[in-house]
C-alpha positions as CSV (number, residue, x, y, z in Angstrom):
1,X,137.8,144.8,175.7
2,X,140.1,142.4,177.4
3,X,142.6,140.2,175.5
4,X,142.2,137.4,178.6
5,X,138.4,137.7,177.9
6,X,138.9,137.3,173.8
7,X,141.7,134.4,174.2
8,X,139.4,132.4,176.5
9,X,136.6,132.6,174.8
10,X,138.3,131.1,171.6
11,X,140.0,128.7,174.0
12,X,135.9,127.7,175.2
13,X,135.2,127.1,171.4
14,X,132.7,129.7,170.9
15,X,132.4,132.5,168.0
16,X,134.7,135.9,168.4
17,X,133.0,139.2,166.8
18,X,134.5,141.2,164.4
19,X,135.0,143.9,167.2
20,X,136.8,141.2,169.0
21,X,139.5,139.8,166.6
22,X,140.3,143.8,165.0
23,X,140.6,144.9,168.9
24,X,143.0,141.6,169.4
25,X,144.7,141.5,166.2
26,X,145.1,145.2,166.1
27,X,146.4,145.7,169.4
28,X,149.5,142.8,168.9
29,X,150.1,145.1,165.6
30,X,150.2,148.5,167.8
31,X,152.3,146.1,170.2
32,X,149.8,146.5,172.8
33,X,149.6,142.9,173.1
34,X,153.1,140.4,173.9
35,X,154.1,137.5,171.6
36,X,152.6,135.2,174.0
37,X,149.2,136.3,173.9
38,X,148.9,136.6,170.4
39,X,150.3,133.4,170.5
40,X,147.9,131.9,172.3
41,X,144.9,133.1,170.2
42,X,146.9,131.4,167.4
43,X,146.9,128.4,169.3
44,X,143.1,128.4,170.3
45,X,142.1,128.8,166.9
46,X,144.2,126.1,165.6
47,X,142.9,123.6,168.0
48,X,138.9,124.9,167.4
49,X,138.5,126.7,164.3
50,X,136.6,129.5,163.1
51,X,133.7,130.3,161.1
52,X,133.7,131.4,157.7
53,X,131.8,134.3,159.2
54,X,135.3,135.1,161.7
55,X,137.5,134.3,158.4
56,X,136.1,136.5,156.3
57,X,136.0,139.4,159.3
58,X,139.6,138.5,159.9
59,X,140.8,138.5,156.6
60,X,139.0,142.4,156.1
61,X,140.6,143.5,159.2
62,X,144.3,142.0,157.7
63,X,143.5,144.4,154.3
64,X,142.1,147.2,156.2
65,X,145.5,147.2,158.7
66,X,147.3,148.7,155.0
67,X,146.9,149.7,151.8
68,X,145.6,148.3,148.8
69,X,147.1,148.4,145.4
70,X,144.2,148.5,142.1
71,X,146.2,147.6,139.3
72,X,143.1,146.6,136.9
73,X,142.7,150.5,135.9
74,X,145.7,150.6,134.1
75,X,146.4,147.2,132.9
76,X,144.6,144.2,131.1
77,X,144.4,140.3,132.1
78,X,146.1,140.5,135.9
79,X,147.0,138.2,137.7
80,X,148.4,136.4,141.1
81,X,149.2,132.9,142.3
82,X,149.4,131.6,145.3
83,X,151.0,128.2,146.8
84,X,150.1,126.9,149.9
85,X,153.3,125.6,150.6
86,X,155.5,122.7,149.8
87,X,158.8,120.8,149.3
88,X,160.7,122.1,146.5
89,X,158.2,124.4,145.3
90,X,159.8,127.2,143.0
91,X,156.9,127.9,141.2
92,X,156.7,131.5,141.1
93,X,159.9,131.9,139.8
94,X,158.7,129.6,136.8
95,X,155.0,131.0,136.4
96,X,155.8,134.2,136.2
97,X,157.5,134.6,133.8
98,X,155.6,132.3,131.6
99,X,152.5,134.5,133.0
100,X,154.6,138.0,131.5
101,X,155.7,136.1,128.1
102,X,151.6,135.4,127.3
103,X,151.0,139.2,127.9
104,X,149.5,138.9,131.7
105,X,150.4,140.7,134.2
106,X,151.4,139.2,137.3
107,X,151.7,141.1,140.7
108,X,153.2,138.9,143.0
109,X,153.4,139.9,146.7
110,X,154.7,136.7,148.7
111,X,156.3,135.6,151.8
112,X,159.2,134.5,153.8
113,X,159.1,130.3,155.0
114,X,155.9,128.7,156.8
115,X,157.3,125.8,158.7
116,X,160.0,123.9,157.3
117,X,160.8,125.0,153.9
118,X,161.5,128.8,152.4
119,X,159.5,130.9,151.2
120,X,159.8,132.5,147.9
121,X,161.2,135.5,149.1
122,X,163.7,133.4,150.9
123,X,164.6,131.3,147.4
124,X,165.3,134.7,145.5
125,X,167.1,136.3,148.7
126,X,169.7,133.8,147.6
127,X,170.2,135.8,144.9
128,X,172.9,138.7,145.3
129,X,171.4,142.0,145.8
130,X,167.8,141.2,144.4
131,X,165.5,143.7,145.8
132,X,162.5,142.3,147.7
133,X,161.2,145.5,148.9
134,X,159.6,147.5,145.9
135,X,158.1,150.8,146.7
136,X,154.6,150.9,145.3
137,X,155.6,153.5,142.1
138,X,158.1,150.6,141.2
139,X,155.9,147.5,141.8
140,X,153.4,149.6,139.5
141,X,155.5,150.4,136.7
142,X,157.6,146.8,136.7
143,X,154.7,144.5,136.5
144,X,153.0,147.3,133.4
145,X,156.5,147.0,131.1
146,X,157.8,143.5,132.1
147,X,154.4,142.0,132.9
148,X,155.9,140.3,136.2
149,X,157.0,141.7,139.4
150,X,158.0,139.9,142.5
151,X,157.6,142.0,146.4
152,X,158.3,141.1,149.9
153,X,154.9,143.0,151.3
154,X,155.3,146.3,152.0
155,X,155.1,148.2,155.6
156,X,151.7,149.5,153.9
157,X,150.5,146.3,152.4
158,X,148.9,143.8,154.9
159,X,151.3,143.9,157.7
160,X,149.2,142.8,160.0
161,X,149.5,139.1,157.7
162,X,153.1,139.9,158.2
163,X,153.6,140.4,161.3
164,X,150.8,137.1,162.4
165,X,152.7,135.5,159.7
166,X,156.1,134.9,161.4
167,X,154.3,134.6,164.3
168,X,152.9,131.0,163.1
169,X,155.9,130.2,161.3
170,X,157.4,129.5,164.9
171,X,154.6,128.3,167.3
172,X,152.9,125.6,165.6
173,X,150.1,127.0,163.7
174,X,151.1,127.0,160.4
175,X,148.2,124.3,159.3
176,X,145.0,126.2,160.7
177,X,142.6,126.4,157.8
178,X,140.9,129.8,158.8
179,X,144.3,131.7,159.5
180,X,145.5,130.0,155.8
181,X,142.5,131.6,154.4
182,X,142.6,134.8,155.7
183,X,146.8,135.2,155.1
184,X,146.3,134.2,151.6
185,X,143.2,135.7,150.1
186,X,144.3,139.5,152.4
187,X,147.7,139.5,150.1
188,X,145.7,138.2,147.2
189,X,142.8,141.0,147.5
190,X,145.5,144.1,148.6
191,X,148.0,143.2,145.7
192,X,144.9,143.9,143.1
193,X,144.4,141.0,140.6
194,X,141.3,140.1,140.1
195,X,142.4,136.1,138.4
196,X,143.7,134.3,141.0
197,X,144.4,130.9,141.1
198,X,145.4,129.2,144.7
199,X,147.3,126.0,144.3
200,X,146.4,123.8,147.5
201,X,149.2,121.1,148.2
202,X,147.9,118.0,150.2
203,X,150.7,115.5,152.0
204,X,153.4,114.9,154.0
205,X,155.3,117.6,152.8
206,X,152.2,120.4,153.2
207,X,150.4,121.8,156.0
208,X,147.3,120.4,154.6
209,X,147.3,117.1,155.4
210,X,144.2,115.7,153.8
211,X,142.1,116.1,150.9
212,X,138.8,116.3,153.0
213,X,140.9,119.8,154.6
214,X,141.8,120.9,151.1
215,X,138.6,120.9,149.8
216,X,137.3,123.2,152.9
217,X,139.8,125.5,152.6
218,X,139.1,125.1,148.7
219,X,135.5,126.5,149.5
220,X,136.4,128.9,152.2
221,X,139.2,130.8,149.2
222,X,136.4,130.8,146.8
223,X,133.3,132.4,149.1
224,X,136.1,134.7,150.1
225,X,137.0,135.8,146.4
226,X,133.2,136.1,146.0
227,X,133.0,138.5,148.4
228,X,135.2,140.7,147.3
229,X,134.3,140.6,143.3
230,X,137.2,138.5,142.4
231,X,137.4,135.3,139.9
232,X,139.1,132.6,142.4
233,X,140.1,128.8,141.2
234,X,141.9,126.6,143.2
235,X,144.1,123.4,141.8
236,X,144.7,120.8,145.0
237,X,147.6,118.7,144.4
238,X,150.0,116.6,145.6
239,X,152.8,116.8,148.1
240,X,153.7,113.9,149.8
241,X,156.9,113.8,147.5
242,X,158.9,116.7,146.5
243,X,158.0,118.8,143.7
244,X,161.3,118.9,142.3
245,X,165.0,117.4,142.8
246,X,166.3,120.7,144.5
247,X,165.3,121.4,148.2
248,X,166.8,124.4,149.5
249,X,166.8,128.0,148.3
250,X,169.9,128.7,145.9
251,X,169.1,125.3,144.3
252,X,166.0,125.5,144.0
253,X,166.5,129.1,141.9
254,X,168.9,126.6,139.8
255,X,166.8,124.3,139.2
256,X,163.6,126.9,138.5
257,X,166.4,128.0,135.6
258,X,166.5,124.5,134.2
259,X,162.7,123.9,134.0
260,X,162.4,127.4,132.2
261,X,164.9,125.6,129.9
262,X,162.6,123.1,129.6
263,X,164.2,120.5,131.5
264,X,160.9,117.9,131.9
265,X,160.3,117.0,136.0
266,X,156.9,117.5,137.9
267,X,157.7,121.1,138.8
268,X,157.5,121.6,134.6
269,X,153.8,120.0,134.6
270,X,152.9,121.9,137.6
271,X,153.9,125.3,135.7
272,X,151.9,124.4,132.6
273,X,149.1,123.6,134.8
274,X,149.2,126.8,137.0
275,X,149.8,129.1,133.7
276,X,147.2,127.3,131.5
277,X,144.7,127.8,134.2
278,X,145.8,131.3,135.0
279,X,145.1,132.9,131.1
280,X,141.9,130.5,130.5
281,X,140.6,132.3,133.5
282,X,141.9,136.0,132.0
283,X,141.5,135.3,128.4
284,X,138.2,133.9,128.3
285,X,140.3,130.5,126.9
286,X,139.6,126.9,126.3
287,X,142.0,125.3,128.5
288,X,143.5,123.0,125.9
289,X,144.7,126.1,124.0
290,X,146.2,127.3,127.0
291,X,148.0,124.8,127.8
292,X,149.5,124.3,124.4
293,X,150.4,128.3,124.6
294,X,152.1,127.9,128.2
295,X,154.3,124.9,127.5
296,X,155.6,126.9,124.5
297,X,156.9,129.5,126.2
298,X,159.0,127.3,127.7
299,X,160.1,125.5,124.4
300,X,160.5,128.7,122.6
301,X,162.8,130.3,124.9
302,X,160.6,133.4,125.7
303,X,159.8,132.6,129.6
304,X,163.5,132.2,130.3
305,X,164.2,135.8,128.5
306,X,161.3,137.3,130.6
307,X,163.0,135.8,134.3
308,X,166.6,137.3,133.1
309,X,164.6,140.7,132.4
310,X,162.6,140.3,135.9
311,X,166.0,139.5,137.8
312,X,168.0,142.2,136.3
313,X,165.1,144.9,136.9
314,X,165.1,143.8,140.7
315,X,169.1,144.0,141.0
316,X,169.6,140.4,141.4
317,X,173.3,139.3,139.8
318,X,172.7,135.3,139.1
319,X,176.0,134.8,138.4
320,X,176.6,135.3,142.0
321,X,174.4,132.9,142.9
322,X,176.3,130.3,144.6
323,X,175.8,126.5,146.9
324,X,178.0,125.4,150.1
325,X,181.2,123.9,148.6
326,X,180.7,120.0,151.3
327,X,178.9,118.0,149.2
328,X,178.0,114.6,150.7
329,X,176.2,112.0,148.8
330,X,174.0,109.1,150.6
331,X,174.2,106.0,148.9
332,X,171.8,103.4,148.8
333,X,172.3,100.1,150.8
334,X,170.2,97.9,148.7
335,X,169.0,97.0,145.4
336,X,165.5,97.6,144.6
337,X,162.9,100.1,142.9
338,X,162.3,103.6,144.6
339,X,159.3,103.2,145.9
340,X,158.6,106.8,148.2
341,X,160.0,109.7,148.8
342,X,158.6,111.6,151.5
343,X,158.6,114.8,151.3
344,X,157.9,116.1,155.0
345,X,161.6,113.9,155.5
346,X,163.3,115.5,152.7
347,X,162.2,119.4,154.7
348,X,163.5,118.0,157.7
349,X,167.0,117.1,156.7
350,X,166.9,120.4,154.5
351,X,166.2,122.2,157.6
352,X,169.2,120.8,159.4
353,X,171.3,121.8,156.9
354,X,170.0,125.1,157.6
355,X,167.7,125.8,155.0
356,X,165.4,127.1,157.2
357,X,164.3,129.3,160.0
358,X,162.9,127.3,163.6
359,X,162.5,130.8,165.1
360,X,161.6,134.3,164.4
361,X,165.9,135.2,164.9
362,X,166.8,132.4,162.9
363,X,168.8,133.4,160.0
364,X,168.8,131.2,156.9
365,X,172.1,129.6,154.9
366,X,170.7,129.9,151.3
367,X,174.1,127.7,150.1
368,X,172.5,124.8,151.8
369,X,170.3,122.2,150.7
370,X,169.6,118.6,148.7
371,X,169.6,117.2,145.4
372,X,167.8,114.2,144.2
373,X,169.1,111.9,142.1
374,X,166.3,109.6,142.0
375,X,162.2,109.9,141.5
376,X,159.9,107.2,142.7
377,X,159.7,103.7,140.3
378,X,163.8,104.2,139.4
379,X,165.7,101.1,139.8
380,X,168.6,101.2,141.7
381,X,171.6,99.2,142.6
382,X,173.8,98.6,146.0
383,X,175.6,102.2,145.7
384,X,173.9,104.3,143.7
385,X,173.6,107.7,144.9
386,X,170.3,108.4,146.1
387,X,171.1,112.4,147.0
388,X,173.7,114.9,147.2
389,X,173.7,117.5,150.5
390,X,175.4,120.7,150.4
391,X,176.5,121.6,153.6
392,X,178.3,124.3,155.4
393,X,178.2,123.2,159.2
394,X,179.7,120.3,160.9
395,X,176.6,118.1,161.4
396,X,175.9,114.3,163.0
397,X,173.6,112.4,160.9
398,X,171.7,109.1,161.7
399,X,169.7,106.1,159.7
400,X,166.9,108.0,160.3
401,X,167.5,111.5,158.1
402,X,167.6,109.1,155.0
403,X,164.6,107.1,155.8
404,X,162.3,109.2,153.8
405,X,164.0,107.9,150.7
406,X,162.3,104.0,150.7
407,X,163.9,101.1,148.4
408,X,162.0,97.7,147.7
């Protein structure tokens, strides 16, 4: 086969085989293929899609490049979430824990940041001397006595995701459904649960932009799940304004603290949601049960002991943890109500703090970042501070960084 012949015909619109996209995909993993081929394929399936036929070949070709881990014969009620990405999402550093106090067992295998945000490896990265890369024994035996474990994927597990993964991060096809489907539900299927619940974000802030997307991609996770004898549910929600005050990766671990504290904001109902669905789904449960046992693992204290246990198994030393000392804050010029907060703007002027990578060699200053200081339907006066930015570089701002913040 010829990689002209494969890129060209996706470029034309029309249907690759199976033989086509494991000979293409395969090769850029061998490095028989340059960046700026595989990029190209990337690009031509952005612009014209792919069957569910092409994802589900894809996404067997992304296990079948690794290993596959089968935790279900050794432990009860496992289970994995997945985020398709937002603004201030630190969910998995709430979840899981809550997920290990109710006696599940969650193997979480996640990545590095899609677009303009970090990733969840990049958010605990921030913590000094956390390990991200488990060896399979350890993952194992972690996620059996705590109940949570937390892996950057392994050289064994999925790396041809990983590899294609960075790869999108940095030329512009982050938001194609089919390669979304495939990277998730690959990780998903290799890391072994068989309960998995895939929160779709939809907004500004997400690369699903619209609900009528969402709901495709809803379908296209499901079928996959099907196909491969697991219990899939999906939750779409909202992300056209932050899902909580922090932005940026050492804050955003801060702030994951506070909500497993119990401090109230809409990354607390998000974790109640996620966890109630997650052990109805295991446990067989009415969902109103569930949801009264997840939110009391966050009153009673026992989802904050679980993330200490988790951190300190993994080598992370959260008093360590530490944000850029330049803190600016952004007033407001008028008095009003808040009436938006964009959350696409608020990952922009994250990322030019730094809080980000652009390209594959970009390297990422966790200390960086914003706080909120104000939700949407506050009242504010001429003054108030609207936002604190940590900063470490010398950096021009404009009028337009603080625009996604609107007063009326």
């Amino acid at each position: 086969m010829n990689i002209l012949d494969i890129i060209t015909k996706k470029k034309n619109g029309k249907t690759l085989s199976y033989d086509e996209l494991k000979y293409a995909f395969n090769a850029y993993l061998n490095k028989d293929i340059p960046d700026y081929q595989m990029s190209a394929l990337l690009m031509a399936i952005t612009i014209n899609g792919m069957t569910l036929s092409e994802t589900l070949s894809l996404t067997d070709i992304f296990i079948r490049s690794g290993e596959a881990y089968d935790l279900t014969k050794t432990m009860k009620y496992v289970v994995d979430k997945h985020s398709t990405g937002g603004v201030g999402d630190s969910t998995t550093l709430v979840i899981g824990p809550m997920c290990a106090a109710l006696g599940l067992h969650m193997a979480k295998m996640s990545g590095r940041g899609l677009g303009l945000t970090g990733g969840t490896i990049d958010k605990v990265e921030s913590i000094p001397g956390f390990n991200i890369n488990l060896t399979e024994e350890e993952f194992y035996k972690q996620v059996e006595e705590i109940g949570f474990a937390l892996s950057s994927q392994t050289a064994d597990l999925v790396p041809l995701d990983k590899v294609i993964y960075a790869l999108r991060d940095v030329t512009g096809t982050t938001e194609s459904i089919p390669l979304i489907a495939s990277s998730i539900m690959s990780k998903k299927i290799a890391a072994g649960a068989n309960n998995i619940l895939i929160d779709i974000k939809v907004g500004s802030g997400a690369l699903i932009k619209n609900e009528s997307d969402a709901r495709v991609l809803s379908d296209w996770l499901i079928q996959i799940g099907e196909a491969y004898k697991r219990k899939v549910k999906t939750i779409i929600s909202d992300m056209n304004a932050p899902l909580s005050y922090a932005i940026g990766n050492s804050l955003e671990v801060c702030e994951a603290i506070n909500v497993l504290r119990g401090k109230k904001c809409p990354l607390y109902n998000a974790c109640v949601e996620i966890v109630a669905n997650l052990l109805s789904m295991a446990k067989n449960m009415d969902y109103e049960e569930a949801e009264i046992r997840a939110e009391e693992t966050l009153k009673n204290g026992s989802a904050l002991k679980k993330f200490y246990q988790f951190v300190t198994t993994q080598g992370g030393r959260l008093r360590e943890v530490s944000v850029a000392d330049k803190v600016i804050q952004v007033k407001s010029k008028k008095e009003g109500e808040v009436t938006k907060i964009d959350a696409l703007g608020a990952a922009k002027l994250a990322s030019k703090l730094g809080a980000s990578r652009l390209s594959l060699n970009d390297n990422i200053d966790y200390t960086v970042g914003i706080i909120l200081n104000v939700k949407i339907g506050d009242k504010v006066k001429i003054g108030d501070t609207l936002l604190n930015i940590y900063m470490n570089k010398k950096i021009e701002f404009n009028e337009n960084d603080f625009e996604f913040i609107e007063v009326e």
